[in-house]
LONU-343020 format. One record per residue: x, y, z of N, C-alpha, C, O in turn. Coordinates in steps of 0.02 Angstrom, whole numbers, plus 50000, padded with zeros to 5 digits. Example, Ala and Ser with C-alpha at 12.3 -4.5 7.8 and 13.67 -1.06 7.14 Angstrom:
<rs>
506604971650390506154977550390506604983550390507124983450423 506424988850354506844994750357506455000250394506705005750402 
</rs>
This chain:
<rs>
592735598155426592315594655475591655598455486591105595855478 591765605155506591175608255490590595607455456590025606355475 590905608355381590465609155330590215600955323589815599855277 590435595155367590255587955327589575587455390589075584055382 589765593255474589025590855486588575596455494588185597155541 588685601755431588235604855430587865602855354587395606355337 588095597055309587765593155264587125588655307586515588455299 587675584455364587585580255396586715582055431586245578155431 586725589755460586375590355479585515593155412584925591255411 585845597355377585135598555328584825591155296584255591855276 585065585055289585025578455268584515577155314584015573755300 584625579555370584335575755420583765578155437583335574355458 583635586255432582995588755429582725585755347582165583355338 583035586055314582655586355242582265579055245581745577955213 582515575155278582325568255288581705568655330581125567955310 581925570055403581145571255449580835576255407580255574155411 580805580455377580145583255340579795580855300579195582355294 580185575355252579845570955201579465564655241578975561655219 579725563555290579395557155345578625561455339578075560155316 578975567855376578195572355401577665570555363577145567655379 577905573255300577575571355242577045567655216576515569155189 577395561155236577175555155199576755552855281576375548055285 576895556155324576205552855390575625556955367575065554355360 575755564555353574945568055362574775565355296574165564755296 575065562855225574925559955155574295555955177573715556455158 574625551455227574375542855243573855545855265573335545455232 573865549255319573145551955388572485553455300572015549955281 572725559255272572505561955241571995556355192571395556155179 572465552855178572335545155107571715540955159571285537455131 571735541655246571295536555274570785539555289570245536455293 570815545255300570205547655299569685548755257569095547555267 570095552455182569645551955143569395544455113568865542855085 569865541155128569425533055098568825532255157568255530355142 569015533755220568295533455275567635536755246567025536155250 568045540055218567255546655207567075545755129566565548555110 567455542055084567185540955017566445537955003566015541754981 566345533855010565785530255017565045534355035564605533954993 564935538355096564575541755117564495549255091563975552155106 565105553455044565125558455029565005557254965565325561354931 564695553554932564545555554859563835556154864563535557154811 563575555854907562835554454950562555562654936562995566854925 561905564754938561845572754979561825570155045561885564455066 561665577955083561685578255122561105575555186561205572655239 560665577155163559755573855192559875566655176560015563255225 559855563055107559935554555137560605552755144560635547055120 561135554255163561445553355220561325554855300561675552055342 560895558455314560865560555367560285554155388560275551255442 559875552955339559365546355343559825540255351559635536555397 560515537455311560795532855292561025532055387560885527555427 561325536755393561615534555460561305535555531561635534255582 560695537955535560155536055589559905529855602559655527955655 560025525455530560085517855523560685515355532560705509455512 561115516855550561765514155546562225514655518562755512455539 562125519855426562555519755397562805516055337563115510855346 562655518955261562975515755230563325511255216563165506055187 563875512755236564395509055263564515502955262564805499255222 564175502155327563795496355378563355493055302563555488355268 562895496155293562545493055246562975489155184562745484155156 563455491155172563895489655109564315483555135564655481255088 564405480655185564645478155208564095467355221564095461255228 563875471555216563185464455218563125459855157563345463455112 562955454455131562755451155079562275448855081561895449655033 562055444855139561355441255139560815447455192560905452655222 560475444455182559745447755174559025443455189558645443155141 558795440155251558155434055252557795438055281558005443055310 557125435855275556625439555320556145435555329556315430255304 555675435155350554915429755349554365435655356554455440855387 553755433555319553215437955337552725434055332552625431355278 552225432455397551625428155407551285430455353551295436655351 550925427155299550195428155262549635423555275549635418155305 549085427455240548685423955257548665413555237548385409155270 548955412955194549115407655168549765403855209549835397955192 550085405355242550685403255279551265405755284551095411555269 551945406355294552545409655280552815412055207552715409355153 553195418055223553325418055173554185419955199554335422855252 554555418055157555315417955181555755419955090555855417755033 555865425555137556235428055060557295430355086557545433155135 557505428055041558205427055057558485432054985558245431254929 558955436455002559215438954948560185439954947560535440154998 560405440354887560815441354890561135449054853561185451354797 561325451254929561215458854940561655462454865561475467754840 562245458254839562605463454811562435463254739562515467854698 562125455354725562025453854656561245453954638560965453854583 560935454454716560005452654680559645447654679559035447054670 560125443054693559895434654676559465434754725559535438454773 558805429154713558485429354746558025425554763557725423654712 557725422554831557335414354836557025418854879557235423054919 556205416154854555605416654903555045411354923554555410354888 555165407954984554755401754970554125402955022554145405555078 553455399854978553165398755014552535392755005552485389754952 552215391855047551775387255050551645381554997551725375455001 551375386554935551095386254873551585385454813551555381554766 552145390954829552665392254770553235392854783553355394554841 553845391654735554425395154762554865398454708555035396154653 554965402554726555145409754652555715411154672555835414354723 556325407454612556985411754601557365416354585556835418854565 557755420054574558055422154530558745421954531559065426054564 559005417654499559845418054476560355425554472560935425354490 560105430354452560645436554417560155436854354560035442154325 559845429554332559865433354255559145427054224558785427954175 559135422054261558525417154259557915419454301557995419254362 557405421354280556725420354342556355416054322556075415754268 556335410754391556075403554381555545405254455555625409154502 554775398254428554445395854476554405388454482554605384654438 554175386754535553935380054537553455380254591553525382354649 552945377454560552265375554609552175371154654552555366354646 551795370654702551855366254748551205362054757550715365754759 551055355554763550595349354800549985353654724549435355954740 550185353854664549615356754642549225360854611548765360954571 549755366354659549195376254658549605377054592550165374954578 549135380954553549395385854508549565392354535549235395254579 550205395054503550695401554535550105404854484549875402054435 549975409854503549315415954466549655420454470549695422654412 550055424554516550445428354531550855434154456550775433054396 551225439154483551575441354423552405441654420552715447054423 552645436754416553405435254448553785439654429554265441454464 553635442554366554425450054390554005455254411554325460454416 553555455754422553265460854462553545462054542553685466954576 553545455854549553485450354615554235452554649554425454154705 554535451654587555445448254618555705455354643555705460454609 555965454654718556155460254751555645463054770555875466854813 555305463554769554735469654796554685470654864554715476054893 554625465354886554575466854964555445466655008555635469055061 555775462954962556425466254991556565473554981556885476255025 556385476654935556405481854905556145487054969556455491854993 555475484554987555255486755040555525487755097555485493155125 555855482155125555835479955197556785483655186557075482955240 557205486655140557835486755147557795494755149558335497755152 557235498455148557345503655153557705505855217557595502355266 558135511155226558115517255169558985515155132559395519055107 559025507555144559795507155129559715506555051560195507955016 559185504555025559185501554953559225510154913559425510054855 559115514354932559135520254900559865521854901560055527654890 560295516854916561065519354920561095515954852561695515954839 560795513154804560935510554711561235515154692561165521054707 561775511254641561915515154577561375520054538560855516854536 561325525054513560945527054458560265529654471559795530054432 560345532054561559865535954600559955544254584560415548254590 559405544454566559405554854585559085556854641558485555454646 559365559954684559085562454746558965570854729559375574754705 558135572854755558125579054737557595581954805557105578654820 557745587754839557215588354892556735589754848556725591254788 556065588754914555335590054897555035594654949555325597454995 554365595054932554105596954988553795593255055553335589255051 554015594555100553965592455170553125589755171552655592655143 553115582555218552395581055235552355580355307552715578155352 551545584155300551295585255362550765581955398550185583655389 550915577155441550445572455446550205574455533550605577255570 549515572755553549375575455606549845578855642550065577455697 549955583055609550345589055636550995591855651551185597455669 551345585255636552045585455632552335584755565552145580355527 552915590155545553245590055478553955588355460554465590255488 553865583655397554265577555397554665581255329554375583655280 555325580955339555755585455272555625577855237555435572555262 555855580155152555715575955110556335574655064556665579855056 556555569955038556825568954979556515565354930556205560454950 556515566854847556185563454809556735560254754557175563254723 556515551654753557045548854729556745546054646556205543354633 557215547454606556925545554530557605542254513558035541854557 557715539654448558255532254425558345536254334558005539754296 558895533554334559195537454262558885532754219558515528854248 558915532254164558655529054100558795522554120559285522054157 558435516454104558555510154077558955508854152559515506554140 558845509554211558945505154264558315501154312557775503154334 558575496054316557855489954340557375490754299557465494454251 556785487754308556455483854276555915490554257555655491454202 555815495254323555455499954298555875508654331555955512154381 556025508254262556455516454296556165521454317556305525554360 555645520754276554845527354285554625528654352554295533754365 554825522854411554615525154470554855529354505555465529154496 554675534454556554945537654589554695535854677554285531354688 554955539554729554845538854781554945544954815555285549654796 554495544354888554785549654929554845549155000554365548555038 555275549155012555635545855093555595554455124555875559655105 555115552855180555025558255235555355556255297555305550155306 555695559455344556055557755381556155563255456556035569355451 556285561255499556075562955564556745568455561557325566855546 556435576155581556925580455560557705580055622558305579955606 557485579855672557775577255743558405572155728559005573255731 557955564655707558595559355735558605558055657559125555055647 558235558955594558705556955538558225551755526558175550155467 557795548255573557445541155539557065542455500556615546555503 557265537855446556385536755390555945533455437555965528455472 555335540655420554615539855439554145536755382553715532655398 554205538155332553795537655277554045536855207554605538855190 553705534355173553875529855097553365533955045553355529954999 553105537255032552715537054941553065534454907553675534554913 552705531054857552995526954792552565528054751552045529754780 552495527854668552445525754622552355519154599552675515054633 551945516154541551835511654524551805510754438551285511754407 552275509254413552275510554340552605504354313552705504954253 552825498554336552735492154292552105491054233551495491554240 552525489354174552175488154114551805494054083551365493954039 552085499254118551685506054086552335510254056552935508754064 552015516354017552525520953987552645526554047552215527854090 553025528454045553085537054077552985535554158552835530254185 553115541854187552795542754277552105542154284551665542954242 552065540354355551445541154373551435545754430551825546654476 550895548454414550545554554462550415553154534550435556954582 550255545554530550025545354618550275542154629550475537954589 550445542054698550885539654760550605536054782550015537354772 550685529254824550365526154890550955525454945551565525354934 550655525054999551135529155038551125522155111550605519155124 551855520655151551905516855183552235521355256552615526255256 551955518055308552485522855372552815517855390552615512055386 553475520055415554055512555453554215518955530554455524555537 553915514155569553905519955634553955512055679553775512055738 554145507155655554305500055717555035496455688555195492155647 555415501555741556145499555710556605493755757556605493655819 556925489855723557345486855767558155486855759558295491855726 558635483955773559405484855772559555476655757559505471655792 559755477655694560225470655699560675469755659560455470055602 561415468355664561855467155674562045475155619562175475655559 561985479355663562145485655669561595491755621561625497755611 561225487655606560795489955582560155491055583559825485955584 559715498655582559065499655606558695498255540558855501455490 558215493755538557745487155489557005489255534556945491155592 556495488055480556005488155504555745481055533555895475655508 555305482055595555095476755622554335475455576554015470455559 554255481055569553365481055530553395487255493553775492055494 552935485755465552855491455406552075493555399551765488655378 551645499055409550895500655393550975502955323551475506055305 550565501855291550185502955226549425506455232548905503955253 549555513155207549225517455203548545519055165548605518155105 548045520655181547655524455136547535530255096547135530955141 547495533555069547725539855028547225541554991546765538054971 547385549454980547035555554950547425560354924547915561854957 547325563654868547795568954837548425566254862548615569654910 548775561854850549355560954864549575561354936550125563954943 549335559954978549375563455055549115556055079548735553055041 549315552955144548965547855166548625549655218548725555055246 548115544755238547425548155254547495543155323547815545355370 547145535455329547055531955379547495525855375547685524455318 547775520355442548035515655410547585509255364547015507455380 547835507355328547495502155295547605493455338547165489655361 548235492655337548635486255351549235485755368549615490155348 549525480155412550185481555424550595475155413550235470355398 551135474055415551615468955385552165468155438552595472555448 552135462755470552835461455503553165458055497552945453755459 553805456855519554505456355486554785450355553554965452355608 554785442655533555145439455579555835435355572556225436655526 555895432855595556865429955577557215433455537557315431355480 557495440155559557785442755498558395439955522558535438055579 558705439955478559615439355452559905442855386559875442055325 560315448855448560895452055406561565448255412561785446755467 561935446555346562595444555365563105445155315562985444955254 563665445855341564295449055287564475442355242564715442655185 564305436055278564265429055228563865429655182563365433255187 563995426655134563695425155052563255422255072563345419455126 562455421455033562215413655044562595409954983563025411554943 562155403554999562415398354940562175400154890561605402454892 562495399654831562315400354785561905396654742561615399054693 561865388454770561405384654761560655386254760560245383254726 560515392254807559805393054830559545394354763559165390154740 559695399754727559545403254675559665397854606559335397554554 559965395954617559805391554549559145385254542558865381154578 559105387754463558255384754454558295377154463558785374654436 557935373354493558025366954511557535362054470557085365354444 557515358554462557315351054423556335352954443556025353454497 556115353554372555265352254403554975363154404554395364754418 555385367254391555325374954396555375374854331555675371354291 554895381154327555145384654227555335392254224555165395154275 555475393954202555815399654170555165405454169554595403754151 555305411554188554755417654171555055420054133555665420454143 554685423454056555195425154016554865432454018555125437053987 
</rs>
């Protein structure tokens, strides 16, 4: 009798220890899936990623609208966050892109003059910072810090591995408020239809932020003037109305080329 509950009893620890086990396993398995996403990141644009809200958060979204008054009338650009797809309509024109078609169609007339893959994304490209630097096939490398009337902004400089998007050659440099983590500032590059890097920067500040649906988005954007790579006075500014972030798809209808559009090849 003894010996059946002193079996009775090591069974019974050997059991609650393997339970033990398999809880801190689980704790262990949820955490690191919490923190996967954000830890393959460095450390500086993460610290940018989630002064906005967070990766995360960002990964979580599909659609993407915005409007920006021009001088010519609205412009309303809709994207689809995970694939690219993409509708921009306005006045004059309206420019698709499927995944893999870029189509226009003109309106009451106007000839599109424009440069449509130049075109496609660009200003989403713009207006999604600093979440769009969460792409595949980003190199993040620090730089040197910019100093603009007198305050100094740490830097990261972002460049793209071989043969991703349309122009890999570009680079960027996101300056950011050392304090709360926000992107202050943009340099970019401009190297569509050219070989190799380019040397100069033009440079944008995002210092008019808003929150929506968990996410800090620019309300406006200034566009800079520049010297030696350094920006100098503002030039112009761009604001940002009806936005919509949402974890819904759009239709997929939007993006497909419609009856009367042609093909950019």
């Amino acid at each position: 009798m003894k010996n059946i509950l002193r079996i009775f009893l090591i069974a019974t620890i050997l059991v609650a220890c393997k339970n033990e086990s398999k809880i801190e396993t689980t704790e262990i398995q949820e955490i690191n899936k919490e923190d996967i996403t954000t830890s393959i990141y460095p450390e500086a644009i993460t610290k940018v990623f989630n002064a906005h809200g967070g990766i995360d958060q960002w990964n979580k979204m599909q659609t993407l609208s915005f409007t920006m008054n021009k001088p010519n009338g609205k412009e309303v650009t809709t994207t689809h966050i995970r694939n690219r797809a993409e509708h921009i309509d306005t006045p004059t024109y309206t420019m698709g892109f499927d995944g893999n078609v870029l189509w226009v169609i003109e309106k009451d007339g106007n000839e599109y003059k424009g440069n449509a893959k130049f075109y496609k994304g660009l200003m989403m490209y713009f207006y999604a910072m600093p979440f769009i630097l969460g792409d595949s096939g980003i190199i993040y490398e620090d730089t040197e810090p910019l100093t603009f009337e007198g305050k100094i902004y740490p830097g990261i400089l972002i460049s793209y591995e071989a043969g991703i998007g349309e122009s890999p050659d570009d680079q960027y440099l996101v300056y950011f408020d050392e304090e709360t983590g926000q992107m202050q500032w943009l340099g970019y590059t401009v190297t569509f239809g050219k070989d190799g890097k380019s040397k100069d920067f033009y440079f944008i500040r995002y210092n008019n932020w808003q929150t929506v649906n968990g996410l800090v988005l620019p309300k406006s954007i200034d566009w800079y003037k520049y010297e030696n790579n350094l920006p100098t006075e503002k030039r112009n500014t761009i604001e940002f109305i009806d936005i919509v972030v949402s974890e819904k798809a759009p239709d997929s209808s939007l993006f497909t080329m419609p009856e009367g559009a042609y093909a950019i090849e």
